[in-house]
PDB file of N, CA, C and O in Angstrom, chain B, residues numbered from 101:
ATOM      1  N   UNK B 101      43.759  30.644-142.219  1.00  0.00           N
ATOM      2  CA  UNK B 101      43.099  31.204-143.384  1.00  0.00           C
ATOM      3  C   UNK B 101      44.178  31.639-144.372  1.00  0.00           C
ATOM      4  O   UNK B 101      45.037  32.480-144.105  1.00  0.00           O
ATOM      5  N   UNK B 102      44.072  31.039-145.459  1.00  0.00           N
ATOM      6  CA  UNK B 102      45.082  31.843-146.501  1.00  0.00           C
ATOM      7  C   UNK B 102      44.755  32.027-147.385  1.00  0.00           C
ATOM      8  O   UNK B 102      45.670  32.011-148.209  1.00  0.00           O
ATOM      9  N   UNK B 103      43.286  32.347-148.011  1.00  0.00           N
ATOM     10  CA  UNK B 103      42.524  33.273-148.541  1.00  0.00           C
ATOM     11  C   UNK B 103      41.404  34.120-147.850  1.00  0.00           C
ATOM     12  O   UNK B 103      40.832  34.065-146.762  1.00  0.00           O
ATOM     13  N   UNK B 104      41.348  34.826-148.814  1.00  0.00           N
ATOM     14  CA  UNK B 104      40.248  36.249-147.804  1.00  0.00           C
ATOM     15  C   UNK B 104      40.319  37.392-148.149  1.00  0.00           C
ATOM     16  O   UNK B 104      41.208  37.923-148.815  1.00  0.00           O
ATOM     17  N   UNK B 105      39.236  37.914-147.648  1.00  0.00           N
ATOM     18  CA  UNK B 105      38.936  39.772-147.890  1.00  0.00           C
ATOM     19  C   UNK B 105      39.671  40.818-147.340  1.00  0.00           C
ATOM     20  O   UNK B 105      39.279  40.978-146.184  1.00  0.00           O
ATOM     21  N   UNK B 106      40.754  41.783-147.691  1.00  0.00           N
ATOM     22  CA  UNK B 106      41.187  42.338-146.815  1.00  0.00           C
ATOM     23  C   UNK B 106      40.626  44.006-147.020  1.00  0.00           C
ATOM     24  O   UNK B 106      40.850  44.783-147.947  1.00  0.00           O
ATOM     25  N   UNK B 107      39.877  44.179-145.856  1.00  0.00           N
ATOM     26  CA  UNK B 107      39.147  45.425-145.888  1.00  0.00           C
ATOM     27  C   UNK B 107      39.748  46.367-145.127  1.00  0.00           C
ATOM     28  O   UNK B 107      40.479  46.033-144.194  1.00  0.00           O
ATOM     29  N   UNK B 108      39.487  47.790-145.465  1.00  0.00           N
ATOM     30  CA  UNK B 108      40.295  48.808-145.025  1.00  0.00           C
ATOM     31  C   UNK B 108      39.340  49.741-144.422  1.00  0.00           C
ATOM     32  O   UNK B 108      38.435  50.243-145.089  1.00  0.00           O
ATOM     33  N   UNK B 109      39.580  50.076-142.728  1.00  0.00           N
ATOM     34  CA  UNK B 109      38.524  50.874-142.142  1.00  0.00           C
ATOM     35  C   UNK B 109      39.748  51.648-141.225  1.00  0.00           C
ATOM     36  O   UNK B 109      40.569  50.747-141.050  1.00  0.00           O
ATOM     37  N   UNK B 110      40.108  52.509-140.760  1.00  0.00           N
ATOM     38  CA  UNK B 110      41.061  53.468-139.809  1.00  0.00           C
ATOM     39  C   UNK B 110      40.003  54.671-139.683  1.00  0.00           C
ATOM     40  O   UNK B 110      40.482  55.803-139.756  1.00  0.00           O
ATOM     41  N   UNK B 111      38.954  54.578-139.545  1.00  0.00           N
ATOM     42  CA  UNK B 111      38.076  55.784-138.328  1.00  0.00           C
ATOM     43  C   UNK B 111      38.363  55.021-137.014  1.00  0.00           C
ATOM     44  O   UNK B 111      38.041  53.867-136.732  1.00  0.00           O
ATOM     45  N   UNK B 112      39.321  56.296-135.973  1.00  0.00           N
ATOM     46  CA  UNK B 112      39.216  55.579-134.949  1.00  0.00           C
ATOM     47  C   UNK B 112      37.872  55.351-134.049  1.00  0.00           C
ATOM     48  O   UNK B 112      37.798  54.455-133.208  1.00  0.00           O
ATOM     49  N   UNK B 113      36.655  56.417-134.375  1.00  0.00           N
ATOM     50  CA  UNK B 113      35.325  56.234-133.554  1.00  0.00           C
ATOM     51  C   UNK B 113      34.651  55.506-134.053  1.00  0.00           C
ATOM     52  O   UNK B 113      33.451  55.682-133.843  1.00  0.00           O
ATOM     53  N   UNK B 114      34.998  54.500-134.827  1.00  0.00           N
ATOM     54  CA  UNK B 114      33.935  53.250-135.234  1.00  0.00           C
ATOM     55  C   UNK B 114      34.532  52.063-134.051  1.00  0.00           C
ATOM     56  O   UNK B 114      35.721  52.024-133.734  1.00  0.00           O
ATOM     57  N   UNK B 115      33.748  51.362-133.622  1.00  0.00           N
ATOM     58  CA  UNK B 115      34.353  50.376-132.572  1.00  0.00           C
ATOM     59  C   UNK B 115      34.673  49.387-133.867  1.00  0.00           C
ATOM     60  O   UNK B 115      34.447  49.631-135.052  1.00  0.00           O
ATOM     61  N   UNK B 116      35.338  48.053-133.215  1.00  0.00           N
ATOM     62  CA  UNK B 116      36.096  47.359-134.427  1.00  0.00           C
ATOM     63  C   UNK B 116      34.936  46.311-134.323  1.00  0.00           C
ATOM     64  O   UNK B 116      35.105  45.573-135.294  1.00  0.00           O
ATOM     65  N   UNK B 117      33.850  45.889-133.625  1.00  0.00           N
ATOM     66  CA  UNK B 117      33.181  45.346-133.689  1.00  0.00           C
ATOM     67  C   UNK B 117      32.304  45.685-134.743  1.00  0.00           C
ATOM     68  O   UNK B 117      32.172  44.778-135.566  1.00  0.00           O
ATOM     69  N   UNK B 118      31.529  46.934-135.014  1.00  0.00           N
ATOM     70  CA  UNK B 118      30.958  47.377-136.270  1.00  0.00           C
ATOM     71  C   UNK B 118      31.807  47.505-137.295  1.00  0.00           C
ATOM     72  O   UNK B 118      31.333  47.126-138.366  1.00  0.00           O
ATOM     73  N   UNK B 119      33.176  48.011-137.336  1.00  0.00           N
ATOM     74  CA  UNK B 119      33.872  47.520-138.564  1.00  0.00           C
ATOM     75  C   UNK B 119      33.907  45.984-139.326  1.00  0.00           C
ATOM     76  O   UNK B 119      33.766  45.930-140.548  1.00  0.00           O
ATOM     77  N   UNK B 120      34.165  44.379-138.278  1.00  0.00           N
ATOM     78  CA  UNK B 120      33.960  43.511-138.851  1.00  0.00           C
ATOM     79  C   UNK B 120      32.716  43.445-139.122  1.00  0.00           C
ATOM     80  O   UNK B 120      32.635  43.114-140.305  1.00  0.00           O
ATOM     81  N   UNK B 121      31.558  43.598-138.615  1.00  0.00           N
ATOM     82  CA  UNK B 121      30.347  43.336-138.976  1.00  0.00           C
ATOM     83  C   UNK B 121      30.117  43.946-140.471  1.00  0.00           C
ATOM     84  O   UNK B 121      29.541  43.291-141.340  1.00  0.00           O
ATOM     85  N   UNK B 122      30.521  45.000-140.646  1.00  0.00           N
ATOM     86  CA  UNK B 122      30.201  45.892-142.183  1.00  0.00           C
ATOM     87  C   UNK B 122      31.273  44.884-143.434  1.00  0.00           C
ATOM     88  O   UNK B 122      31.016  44.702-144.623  1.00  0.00           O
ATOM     89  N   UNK B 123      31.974  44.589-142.976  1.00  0.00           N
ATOM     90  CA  UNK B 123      33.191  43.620-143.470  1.00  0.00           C
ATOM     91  C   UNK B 123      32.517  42.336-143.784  1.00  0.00           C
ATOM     92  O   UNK B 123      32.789  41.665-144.779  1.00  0.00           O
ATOM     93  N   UNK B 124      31.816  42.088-143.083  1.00  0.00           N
ATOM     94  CA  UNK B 124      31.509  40.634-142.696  1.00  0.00           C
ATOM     95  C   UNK B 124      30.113  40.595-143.967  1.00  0.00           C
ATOM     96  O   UNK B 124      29.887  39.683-144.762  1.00  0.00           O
ATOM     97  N   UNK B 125      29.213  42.124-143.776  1.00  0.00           N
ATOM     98  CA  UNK B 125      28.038  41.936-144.509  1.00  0.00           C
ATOM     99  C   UNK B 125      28.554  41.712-145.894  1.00  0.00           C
ATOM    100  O   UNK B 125      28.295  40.736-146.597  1.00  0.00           O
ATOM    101  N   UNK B 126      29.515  42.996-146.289  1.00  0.00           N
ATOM    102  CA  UNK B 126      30.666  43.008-147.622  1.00  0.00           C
ATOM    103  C   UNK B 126      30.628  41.246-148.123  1.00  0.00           C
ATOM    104  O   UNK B 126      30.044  40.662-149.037  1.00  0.00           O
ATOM    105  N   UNK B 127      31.148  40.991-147.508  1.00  0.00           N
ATOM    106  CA  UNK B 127      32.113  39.151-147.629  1.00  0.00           C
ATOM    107  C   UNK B 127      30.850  38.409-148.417  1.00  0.00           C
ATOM    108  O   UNK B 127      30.821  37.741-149.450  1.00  0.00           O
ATOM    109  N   UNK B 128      29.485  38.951-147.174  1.00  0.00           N
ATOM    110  CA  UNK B 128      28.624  38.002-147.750  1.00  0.00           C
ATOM    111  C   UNK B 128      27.635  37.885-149.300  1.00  0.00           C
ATOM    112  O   UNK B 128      27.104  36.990-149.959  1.00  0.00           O
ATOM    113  N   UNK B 129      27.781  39.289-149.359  1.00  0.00           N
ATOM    114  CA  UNK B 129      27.041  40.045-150.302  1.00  0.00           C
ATOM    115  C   UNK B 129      28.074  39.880-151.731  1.00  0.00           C
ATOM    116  O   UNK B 129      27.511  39.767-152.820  1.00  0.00           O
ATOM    117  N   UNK B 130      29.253  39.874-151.676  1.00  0.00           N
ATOM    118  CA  UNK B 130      30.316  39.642-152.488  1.00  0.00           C
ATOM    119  C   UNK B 130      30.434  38.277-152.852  1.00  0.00           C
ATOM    120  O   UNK B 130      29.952  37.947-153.936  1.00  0.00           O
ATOM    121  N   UNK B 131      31.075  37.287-152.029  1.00  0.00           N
ATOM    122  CA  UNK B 131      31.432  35.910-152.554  1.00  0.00           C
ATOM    123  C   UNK B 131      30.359  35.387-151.933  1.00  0.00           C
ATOM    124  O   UNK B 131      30.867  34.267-151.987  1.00  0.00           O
ATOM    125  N   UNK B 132      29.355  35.188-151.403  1.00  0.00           N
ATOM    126  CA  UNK B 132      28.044  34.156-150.892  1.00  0.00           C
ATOM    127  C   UNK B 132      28.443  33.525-150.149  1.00  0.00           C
ATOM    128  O   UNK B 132      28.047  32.372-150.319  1.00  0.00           O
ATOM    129  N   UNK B 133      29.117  33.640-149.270  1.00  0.00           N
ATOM    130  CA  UNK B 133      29.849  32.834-148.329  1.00  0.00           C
ATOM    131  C   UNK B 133      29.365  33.547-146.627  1.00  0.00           C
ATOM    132  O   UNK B 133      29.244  34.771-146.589  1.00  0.00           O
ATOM    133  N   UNK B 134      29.249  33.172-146.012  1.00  0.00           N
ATOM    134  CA  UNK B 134      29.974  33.401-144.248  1.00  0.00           C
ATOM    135  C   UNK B 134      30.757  33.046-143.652  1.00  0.00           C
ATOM    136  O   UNK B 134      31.160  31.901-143.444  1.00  0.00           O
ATOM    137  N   UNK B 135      31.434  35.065-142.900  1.00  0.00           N
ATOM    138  CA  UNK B 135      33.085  34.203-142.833  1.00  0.00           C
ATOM    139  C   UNK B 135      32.645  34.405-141.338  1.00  0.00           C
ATOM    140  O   UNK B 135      31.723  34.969-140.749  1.00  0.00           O
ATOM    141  N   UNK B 136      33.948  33.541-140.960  1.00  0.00           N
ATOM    142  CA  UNK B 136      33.699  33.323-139.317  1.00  0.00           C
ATOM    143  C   UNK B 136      35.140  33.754-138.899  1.00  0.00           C
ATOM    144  O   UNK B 136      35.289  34.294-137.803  1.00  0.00           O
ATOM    145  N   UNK B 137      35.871  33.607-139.463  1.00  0.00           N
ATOM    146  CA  UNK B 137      37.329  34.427-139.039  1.00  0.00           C
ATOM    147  C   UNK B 137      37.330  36.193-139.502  1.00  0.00           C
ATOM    148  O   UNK B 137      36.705  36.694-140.437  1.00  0.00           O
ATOM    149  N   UNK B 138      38.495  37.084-138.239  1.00  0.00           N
ATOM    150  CA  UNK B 138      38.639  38.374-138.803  1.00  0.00           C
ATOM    151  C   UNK B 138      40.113  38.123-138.558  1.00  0.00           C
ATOM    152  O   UNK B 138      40.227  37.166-137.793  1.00  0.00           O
ATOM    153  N   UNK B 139      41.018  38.512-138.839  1.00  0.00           N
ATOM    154  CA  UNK B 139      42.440  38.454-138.052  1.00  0.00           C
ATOM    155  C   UNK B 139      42.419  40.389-138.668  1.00  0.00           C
ATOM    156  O   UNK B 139      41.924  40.946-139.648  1.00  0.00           O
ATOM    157  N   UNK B 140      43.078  40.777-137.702  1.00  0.00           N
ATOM    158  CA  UNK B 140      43.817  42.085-137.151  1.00  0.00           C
ATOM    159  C   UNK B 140      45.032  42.619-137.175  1.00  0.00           C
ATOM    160  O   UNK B 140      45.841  41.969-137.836  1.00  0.00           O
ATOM    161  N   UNK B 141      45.425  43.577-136.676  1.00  0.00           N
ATOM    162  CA  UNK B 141      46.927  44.127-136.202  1.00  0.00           C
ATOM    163  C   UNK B 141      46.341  43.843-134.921  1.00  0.00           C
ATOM    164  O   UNK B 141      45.176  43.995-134.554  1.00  0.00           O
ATOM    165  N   UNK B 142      47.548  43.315-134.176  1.00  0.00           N
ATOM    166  CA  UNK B 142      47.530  43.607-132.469  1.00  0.00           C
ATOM    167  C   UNK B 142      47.117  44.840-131.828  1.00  0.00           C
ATOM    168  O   UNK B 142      46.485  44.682-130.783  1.00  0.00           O
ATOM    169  N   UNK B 143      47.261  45.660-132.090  1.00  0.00           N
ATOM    170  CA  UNK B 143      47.057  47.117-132.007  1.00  0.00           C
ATOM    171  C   UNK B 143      45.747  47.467-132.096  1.00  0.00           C
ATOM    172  O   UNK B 143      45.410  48.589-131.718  1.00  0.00           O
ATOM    173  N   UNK B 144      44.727  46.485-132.651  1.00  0.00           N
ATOM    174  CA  UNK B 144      43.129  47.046-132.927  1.00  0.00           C
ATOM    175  C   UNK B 144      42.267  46.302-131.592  1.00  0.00           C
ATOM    176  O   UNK B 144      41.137  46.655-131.255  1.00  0.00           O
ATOM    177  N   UNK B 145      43.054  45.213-130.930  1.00  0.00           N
ATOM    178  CA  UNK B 145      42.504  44.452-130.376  1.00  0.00           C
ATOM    179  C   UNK B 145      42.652  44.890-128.662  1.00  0.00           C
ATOM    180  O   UNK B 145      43.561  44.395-127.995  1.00  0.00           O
ATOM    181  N   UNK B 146      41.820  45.704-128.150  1.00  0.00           N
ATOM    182  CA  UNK B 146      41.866  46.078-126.720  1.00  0.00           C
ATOM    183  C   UNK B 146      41.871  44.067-125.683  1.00  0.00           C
ATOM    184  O   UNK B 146      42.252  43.734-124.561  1.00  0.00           O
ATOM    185  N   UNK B 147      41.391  43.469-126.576  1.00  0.00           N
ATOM    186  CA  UNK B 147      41.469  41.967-125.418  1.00  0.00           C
ATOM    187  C   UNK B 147      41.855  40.813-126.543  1.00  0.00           C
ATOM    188  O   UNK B 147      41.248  40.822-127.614  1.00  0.00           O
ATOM    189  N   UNK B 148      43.114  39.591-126.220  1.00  0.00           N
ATOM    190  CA  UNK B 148      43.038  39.194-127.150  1.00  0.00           C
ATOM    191  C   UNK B 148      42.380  38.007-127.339  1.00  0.00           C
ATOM    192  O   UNK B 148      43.093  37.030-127.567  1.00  0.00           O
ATOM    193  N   UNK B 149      40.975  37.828-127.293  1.00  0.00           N
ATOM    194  CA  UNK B 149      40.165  37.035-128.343  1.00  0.00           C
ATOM    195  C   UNK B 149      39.270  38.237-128.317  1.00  0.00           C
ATOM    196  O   UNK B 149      39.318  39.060-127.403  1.00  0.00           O
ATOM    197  N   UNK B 150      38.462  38.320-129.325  1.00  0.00           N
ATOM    198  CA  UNK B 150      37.328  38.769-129.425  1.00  0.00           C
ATOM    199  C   UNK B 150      35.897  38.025-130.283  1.00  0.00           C
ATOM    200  O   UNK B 150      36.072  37.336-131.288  1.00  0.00           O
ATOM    201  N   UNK B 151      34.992  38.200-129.907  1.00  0.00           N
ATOM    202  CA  UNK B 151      34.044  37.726-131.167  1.00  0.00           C
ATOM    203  C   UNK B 151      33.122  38.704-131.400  1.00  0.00           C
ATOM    204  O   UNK B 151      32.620  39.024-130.322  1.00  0.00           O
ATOM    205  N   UNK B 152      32.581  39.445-132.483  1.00  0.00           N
ATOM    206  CA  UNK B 152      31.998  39.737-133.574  1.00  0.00           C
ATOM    207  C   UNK B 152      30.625  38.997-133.895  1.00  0.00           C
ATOM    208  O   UNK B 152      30.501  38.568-135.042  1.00  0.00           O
ATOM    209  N   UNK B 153      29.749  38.838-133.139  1.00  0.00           N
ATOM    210  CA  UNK B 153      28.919  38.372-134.019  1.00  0.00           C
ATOM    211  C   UNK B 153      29.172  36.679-133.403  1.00  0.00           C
ATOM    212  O   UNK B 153      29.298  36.347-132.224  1.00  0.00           O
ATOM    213  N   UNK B 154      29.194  35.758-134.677  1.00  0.00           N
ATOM    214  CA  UNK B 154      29.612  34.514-134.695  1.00  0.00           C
ATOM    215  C   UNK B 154      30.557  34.481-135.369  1.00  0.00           C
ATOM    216  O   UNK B 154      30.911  33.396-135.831  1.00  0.00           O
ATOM    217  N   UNK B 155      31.283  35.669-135.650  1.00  0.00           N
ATOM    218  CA  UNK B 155      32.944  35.956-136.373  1.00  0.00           C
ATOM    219  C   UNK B 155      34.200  35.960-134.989  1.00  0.00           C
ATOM    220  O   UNK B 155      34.271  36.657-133.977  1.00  0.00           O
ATOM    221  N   UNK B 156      34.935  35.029-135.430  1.00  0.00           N
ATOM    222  CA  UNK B 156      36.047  34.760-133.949  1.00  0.00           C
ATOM    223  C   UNK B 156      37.590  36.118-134.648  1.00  0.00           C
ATOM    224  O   UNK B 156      37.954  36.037-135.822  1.00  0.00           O
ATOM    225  N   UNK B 157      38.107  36.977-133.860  1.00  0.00           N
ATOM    226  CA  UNK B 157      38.498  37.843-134.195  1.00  0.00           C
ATOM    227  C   UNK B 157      40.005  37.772-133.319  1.00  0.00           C
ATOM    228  O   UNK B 157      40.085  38.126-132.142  1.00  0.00           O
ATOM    229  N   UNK B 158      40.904  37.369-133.939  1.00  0.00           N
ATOM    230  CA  UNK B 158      42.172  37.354-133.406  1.00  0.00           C
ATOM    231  C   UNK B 158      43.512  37.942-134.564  1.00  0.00           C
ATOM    232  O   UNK B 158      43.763  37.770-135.756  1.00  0.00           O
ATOM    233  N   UNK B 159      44.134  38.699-133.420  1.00  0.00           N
ATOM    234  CA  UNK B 159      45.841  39.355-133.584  1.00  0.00           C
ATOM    235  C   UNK B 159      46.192  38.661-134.832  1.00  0.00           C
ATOM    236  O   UNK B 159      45.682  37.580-135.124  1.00  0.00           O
ATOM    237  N   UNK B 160      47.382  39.490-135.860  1.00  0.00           N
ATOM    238  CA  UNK B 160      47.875  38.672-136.380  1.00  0.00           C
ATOM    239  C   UNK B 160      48.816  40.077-136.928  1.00  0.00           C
ATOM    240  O   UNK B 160      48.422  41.228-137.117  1.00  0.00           O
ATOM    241  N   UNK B 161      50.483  39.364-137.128  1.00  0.00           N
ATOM    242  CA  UNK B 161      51.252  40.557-137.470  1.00  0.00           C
ATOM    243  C   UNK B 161      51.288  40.715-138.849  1.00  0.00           C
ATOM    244  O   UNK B 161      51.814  41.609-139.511  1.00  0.00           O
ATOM    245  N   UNK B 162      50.696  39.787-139.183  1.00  0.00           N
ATOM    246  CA  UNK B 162      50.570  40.219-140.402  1.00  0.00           C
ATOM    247  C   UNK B 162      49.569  41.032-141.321  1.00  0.00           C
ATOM    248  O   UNK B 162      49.605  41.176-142.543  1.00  0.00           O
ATOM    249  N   UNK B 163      48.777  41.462-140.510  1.00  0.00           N
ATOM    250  CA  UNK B 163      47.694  42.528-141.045  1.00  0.00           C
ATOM    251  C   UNK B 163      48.349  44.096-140.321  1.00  0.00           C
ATOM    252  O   UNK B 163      48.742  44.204-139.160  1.00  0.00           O
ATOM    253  N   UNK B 164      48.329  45.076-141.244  1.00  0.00           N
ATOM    254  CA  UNK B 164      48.470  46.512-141.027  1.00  0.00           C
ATOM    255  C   UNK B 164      47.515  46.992-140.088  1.00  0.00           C
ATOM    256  O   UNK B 164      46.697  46.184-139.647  1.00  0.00           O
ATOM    257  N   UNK B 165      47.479  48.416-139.636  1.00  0.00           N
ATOM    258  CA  UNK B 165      46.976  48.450-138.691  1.00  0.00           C
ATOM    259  C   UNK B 165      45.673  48.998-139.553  1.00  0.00           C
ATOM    260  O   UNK B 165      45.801  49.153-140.767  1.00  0.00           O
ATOM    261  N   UNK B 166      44.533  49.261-138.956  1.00  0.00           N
ATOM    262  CA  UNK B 166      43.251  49.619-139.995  1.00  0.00           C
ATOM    263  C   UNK B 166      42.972  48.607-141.096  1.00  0.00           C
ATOM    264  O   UNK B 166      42.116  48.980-141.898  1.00  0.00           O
ATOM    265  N   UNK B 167      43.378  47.694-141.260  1.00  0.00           N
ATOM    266  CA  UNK B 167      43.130  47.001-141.995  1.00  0.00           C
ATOM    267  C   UNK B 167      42.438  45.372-141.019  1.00  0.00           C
ATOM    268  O   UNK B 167      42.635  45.006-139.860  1.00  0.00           O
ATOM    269  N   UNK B 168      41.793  44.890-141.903  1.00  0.00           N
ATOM    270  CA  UNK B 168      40.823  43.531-141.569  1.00  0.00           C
ATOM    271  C   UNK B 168      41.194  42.517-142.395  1.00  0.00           C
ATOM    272  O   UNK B 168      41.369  42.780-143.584  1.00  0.00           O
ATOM    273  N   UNK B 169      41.347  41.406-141.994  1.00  0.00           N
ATOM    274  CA  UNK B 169      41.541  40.278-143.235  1.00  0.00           C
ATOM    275  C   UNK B 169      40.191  38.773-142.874  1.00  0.00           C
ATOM    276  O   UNK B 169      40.245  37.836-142.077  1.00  0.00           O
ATOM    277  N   UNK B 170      39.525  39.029-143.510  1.00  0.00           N
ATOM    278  CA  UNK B 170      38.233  38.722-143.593  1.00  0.00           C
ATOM    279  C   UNK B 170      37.962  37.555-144.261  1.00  0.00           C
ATOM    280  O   UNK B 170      38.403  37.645-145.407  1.00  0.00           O
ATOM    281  N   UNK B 171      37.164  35.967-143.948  1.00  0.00           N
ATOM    282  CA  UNK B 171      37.254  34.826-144.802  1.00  0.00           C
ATOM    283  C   UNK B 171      36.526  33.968-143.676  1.00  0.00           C
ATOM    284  O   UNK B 171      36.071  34.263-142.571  1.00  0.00           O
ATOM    285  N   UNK B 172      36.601  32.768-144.416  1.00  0.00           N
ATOM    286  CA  UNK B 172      36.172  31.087-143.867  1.00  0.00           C
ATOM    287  C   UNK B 172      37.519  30.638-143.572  1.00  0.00           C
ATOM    288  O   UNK B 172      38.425  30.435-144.381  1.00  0.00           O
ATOM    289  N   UNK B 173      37.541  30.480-142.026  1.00  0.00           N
ATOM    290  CA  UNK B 173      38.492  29.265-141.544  1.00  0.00           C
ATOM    291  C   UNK B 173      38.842  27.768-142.106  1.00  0.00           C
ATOM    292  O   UNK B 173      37.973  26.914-142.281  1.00  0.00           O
ATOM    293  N   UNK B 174      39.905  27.615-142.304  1.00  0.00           N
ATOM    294  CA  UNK B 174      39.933  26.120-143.071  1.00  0.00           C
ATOM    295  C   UNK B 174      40.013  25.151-141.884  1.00  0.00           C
ATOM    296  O   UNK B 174      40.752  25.136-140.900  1.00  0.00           O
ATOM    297  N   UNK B 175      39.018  24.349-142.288  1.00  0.00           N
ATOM    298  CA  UNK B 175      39.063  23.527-140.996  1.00  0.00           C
ATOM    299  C   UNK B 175      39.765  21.875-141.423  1.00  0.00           C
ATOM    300  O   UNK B 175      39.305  20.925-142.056  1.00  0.00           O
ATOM    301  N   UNK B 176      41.150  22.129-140.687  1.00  0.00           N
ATOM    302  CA  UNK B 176      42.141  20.502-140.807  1.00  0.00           C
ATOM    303  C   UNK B 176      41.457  19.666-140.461  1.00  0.00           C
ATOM    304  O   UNK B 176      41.863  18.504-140.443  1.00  0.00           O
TER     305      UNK B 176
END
């Protein structure tokens, strides 16, 4: 993905599963789209795959921690 939403949630008592989902409604309600990717900080992710919904949710060092980076997978 190398465009996308990057949303900002750091309550630690929200599980990160309801964070992408609120992210995810955001995305849709915003650009009309459904995203199916979340990428993360390593640090948010207690297992590393997760899914969300029908949103696939994987590590990435390049997202801060509390932060979400939110979009449509480009598919090669």
């Amino acid at each position: 993905m190398n465009v996308g939403m990057l949303w900002f949630d750091n309550d630690p008592r929200t599980a990160l599963t309801v964070k992408v989902e609120r992210a995810a409604d955001y995305y849709r309600q915003k650009y009309g789209h459904i995203p199916d990717l979340c990428l993360v900080n390593r640090g948010m992710l207690a297992e590393p795959l997760l899914k969300a919904g029908k949103i696939s949710v994987r590590p990435s060092r390049l997202v801060l921690p509390g932060h979400l980076w939110i979009g449509v997978e480009e598919k090669n």
